[in-house]
N, C-alpha and C positions, 0 to 999 in steps of 0.2 A: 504494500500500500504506500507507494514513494508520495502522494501528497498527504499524509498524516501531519507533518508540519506546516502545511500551508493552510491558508483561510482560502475560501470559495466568494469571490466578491465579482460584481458584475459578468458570470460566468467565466468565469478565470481563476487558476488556481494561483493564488499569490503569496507573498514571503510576510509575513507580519510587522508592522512597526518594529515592537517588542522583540525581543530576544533572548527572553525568559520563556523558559519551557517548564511543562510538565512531563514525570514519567507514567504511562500504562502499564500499572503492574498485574502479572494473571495472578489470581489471588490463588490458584491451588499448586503453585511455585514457588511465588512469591520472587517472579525474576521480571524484570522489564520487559516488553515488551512492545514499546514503542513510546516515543515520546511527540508528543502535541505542542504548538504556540500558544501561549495565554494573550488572547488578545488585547490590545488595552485601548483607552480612547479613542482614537486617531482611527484604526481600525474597526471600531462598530462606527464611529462617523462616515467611513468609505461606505460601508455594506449597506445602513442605515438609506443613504444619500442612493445608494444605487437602486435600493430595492422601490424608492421615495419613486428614481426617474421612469423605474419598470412599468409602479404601477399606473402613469398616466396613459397608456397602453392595456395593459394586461386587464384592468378592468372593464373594458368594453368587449374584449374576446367574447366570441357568443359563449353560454354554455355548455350547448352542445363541442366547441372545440377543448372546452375547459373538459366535459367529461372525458373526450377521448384522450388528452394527457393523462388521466387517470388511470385509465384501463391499459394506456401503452406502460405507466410506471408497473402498475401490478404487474403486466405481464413479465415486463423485464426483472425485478425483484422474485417472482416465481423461479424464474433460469435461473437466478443466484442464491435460491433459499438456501441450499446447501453451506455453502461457501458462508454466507450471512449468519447460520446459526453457531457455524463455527468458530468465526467471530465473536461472537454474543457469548459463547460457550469460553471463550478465554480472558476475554474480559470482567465481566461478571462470575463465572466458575461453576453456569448452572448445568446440570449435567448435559452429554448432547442431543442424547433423543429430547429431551423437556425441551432443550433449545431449541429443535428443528419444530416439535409441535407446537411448542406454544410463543417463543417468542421470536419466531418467524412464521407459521403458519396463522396465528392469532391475528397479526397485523395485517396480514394477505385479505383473511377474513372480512377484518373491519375496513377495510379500503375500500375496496370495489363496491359497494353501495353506494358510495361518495360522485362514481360518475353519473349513478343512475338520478341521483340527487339533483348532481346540478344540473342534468340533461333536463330536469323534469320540472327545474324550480319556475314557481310562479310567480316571474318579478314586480308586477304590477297589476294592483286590482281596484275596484272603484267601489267605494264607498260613499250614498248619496250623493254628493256632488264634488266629490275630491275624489283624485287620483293618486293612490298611493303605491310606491315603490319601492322597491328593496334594493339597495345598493351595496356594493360591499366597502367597509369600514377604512381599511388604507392597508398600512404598513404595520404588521406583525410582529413583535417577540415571541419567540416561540422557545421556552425555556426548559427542558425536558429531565426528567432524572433516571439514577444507574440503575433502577430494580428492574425497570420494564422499559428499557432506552430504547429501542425500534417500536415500540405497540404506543408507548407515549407519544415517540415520534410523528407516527401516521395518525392519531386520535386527533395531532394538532393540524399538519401540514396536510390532512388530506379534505377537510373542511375549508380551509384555507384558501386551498386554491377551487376546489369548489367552489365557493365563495366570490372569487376575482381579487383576493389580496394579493398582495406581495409580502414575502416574509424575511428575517434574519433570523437562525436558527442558534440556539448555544446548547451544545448537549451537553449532560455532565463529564465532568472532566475523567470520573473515574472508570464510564463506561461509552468515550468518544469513536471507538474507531468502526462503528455501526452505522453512526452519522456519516461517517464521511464515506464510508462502502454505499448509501444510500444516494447522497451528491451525487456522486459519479452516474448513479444510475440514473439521476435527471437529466443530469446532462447527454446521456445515451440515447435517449430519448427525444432530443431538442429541445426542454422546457426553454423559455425566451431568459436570456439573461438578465437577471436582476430581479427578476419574480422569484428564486429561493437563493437566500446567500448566508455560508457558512460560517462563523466563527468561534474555534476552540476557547478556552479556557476555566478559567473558575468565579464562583462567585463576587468576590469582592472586589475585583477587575473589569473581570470584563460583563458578568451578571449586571452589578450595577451602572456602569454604562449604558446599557444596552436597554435598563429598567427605567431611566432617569431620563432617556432619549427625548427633546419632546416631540421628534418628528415621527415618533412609534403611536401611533394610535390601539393600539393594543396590546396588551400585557396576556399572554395564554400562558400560566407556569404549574408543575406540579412538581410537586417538595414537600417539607417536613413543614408545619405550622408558623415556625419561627422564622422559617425563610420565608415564606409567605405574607410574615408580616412585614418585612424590610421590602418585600418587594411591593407591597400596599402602598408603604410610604415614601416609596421612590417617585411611583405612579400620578401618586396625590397632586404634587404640584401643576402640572399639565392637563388634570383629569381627564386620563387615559380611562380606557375600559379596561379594566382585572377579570381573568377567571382564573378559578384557581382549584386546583383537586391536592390537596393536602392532608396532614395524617389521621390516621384511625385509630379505635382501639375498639373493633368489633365486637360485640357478642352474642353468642349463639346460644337460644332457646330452645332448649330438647324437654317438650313437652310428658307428660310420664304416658299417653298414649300413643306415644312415639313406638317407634323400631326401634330399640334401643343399641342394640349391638352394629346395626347398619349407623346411625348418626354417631356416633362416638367413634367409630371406623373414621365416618366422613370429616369429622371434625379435627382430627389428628391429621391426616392425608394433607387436608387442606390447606391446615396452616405450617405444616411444615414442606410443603409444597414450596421450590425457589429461595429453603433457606429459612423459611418464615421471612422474608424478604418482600414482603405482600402487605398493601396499603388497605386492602380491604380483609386482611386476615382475621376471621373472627374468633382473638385468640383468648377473650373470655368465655367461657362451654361453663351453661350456667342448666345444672340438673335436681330436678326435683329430690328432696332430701330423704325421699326413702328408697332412690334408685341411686343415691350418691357414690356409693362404696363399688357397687356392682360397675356403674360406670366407669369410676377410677382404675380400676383392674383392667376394663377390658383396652380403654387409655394404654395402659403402662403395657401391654399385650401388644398393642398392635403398633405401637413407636417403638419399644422392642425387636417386630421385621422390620424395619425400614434401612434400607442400607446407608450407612454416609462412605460416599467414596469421591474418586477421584472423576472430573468430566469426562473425559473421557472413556472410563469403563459404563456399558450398557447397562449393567444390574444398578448402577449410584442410582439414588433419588435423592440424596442431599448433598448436595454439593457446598466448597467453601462459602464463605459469606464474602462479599464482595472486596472487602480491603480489612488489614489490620484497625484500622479507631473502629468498622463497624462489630468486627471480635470480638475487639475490648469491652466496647460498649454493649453486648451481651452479656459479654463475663460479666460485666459491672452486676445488670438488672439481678443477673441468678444469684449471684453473691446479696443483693439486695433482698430478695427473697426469703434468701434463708435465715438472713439478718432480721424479718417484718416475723419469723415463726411461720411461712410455709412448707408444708411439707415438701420434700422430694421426692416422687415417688420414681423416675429414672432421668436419664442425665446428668446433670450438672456440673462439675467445672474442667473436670478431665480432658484433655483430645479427646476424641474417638481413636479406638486403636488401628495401629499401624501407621497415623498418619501424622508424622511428625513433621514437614511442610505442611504448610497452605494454613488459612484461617478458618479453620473449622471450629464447628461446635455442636455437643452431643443433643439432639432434639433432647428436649429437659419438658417435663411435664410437672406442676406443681397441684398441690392438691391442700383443703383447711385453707385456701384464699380466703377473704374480706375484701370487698369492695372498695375499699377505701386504701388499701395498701396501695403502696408505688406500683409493683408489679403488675397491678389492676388496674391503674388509673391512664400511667403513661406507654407511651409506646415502644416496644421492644426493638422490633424488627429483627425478630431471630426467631429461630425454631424452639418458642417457648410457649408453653401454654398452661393457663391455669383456669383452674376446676373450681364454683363456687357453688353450694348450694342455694336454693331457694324454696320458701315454704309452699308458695300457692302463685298461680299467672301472672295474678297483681304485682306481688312479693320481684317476681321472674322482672315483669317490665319496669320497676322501676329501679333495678340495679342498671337492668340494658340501658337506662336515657339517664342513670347519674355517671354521666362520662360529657366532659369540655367538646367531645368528637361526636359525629353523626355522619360516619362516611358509608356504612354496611352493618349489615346484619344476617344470622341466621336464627331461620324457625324450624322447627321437625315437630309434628304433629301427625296423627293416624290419617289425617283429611286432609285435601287441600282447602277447603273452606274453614277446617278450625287451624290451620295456620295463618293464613290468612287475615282472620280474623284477631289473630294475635299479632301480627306482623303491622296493623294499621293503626298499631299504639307505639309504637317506635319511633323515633325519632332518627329516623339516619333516610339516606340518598338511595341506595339500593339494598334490597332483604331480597337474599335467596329461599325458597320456600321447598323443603323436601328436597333439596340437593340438584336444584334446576339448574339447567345450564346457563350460560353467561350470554346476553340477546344484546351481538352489535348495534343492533336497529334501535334498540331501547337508550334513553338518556344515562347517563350517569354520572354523579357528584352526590355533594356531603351536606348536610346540615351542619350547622353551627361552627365550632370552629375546624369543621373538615374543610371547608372552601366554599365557594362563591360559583354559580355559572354551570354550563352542564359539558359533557364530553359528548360525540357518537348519536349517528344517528340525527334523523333533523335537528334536533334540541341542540347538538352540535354545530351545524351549520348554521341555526340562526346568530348563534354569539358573533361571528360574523359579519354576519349583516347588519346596518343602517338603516332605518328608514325616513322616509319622505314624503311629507303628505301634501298636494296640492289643489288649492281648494277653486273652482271651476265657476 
């Protein structure tokens, strides 16, 4: 990948102002892997300015032209899923089947409805005696993070141009070389120069630059809460539009007419699924108190199988955690855990054996949680999960909404109406109900302090857009 150092600006791959760099370390090594430019002022002003001159152009493209760049990007990213996941697979360390399926094949997924979208979009409609229209908004930040860096990617930049923006792209720095495998495939395709342009580095560089812009008319970022709020108050002074999908601390309701042995399966799978590396992971599993014990066991059973290995073997399903501070900051939570008087019932602070590279950490399930402890309240992002009782539904929902966060939730109940019906006191963005699958088509964000604005799917596309009302 010989441009990994360079930023992607007016279609051209260029040298950066800066000459500070970052390294790309594979976390299940722990050896470099490539090093990126940290962009700095100067640099999001070129890209900022180009993508500025793009969009005087690019938003008049019909739709229908706009959908077929879409359908030719899928196409081409399909040809390189391979190659792509293997990337994503060393960068982040998630193993490579999970990689091929889900953080390549997932984004493929959620793309290609995007051309049907804008093929289809109805830009003007009349309301008694005005003419209103949808235009698209300008010039995008599109600020993306390491857990889900290509699916993030396309949630943002494929609404986008849907849409008729132009954008400036910064991926995270610790999971960058996905984005720029991605560029390339724009540009493979002819997207027009300056409708998408690329710039590495980190937060407090080139983030803020990029957040602070005033010629950015919109802010798209997902991150951790606290980054979200710096990026709020960048935004502020120019009042840009913000959306924003930030962190969680889900919890899943297993009803005691539930399946009990299949939701506790599910519950474990899930959130140790990518690490526990997952913004929607519903890593409080909140069981009624006379199935508590029964469930903990079958918990400590089925994390038990689960292999932690290396990416590249086929049997891993856990792979390292993305970087050494994300490790730590695991270690820290279980070590906090144990320090609040939760129990252990497996994991906790050891490597998993054999592997003495890479930043692993043993799936740790905790059991005798309180709601109120750290380990409950804030967010881990590791393969940690704790077990809470609750006396009765009631008792169940209002542990689920005494949380700062409202990004997801799960229900398991014997029905789909009495899940349902429990799921509609919740307070979060999206609830899975009985272990449903994950619907591109559907919106997706957070209540409260999970973010602002929606992701996928029309609700998607309209963040986007502008409107115009003209009255006749």
């Amino acid at each position: 990948m010989a441009s990994c150092q360079k930023l992607l600006i007016n279609g051209r791959w260029v040298e950066a102002h800066s000459k500070t760099q970052l390294d790309v370390i594979n976390p299940a090594t722990e050896k470099t892997i490539a090093s990126i430019a940290i962009a700095n002022e100067q640099d999001v002003n070129d890209a900022v300015d180009a993508a500025k001159e793009a969009f005087k152009t690019w938003q008049y493209v019909s739709s229908d032209e706009r959908g077929r760049y879409i359908e030719a990007i899928v196409t081409k990213l399909s040809e390189k899923r391979a190659d792509m996941a293997a990337t994503i697979s060393s960068e982040l360390g998630m193993p490579i089947v999970l990689s091929d399926m889900v953080q390549t094949g997932g984004p493929l997924t959620g793309m290609l409805p995007y051309a049907a979208l804008a093929k289809s979009m109805d830009t003007q409609e009349h309301i008694d005696n005005s003419i209103v229209i949808k235009q698209a908004i300008g010039v995008c930040a599109l600020i993306t993070p390491w857990n889900f860096p290509l699916h993030q990617l396309i949630a943002k930049v494929a609404p986008a141009l849907a849409a008729g923006c132009t954008m400036v792209v910064k991926p995270s720095e610790e999971t960058p070389l996905n984005a720029i495998m991605f560029a390339e495939i724009l540009q493979q395709v002819g997207l027009p120069a300056g409708v998408f342009n690329l710039v590495t580095g980190d937060g407090e560089t080139t983030g803020n630059a990029l957040t602070k812009h005033p010629d950015v008319d919109l802010v798209s970022f997902t991150g951790s809460t606290s980054a979200g709020v710096n990026v709020a108050l960048n935004a502020a002074p120019s009042v840009k539009r913000v959306c924003q999908e930030l962190g969680g601390k889900s919890a899943n309701i297993i009803s005691p007419t539930a399946p009990l042995e299949q939701a506790i399966s599910d519950a474990i799978i899930s959130v140790m699924f990518n690490s526990g590396q997952t913004c929607v992971a519903a890593t409080r599993v909140l069981v009624h108190q006379s199935q508590y014990q029964q469930a903990v066991d079958i918990a400590k059973a089925v994390t038990e199988t689960l292999i932690v290995g290396e990416p590249d073997n086929e049997q891993s399903f856990i792979g390292p955690l993305c970087s050494a501070k994300q490790q730590q900051s695991v270690l820290n939570y279980i070590q906090t855990g144990i320090n609040e008087g939760a129990t252990l019932i497996t994991g906790g602070l050891e490597k998993p054996d054999g592997l003495d590279k890479g930043f692993y950490v043993k799936p740790t399930v905790f059991a005798d949680v309180e709601n109120d402890m750290v380990i409950a309240q804030q967010e881990i992002f590791g393969p940690v999960v704790c077990f809470i009782a609750y006396q009765d539904i009631e008792h169940a929902i209002r542990i689920a909404n005494d949380s700062q966060y409202g990004l997801a939730a799960k229900v398991w109940a014997e029905t789909q109406d009495q899940a349902v019906d429990i799921a509609k006191h919740i307070r979060a963005g999206q609830i899975t109900i009985n272990g449903g699958n994950f619907n591109y088509n559907a919106p997706f964000g957070g209540f409260k302090q999970s973010g602002n604005g929606r992701e996928w799917g029309a609700a998607g596309l309209n963040e986007f857009i502008e409107l115009k009302s003209m009255h006749c």
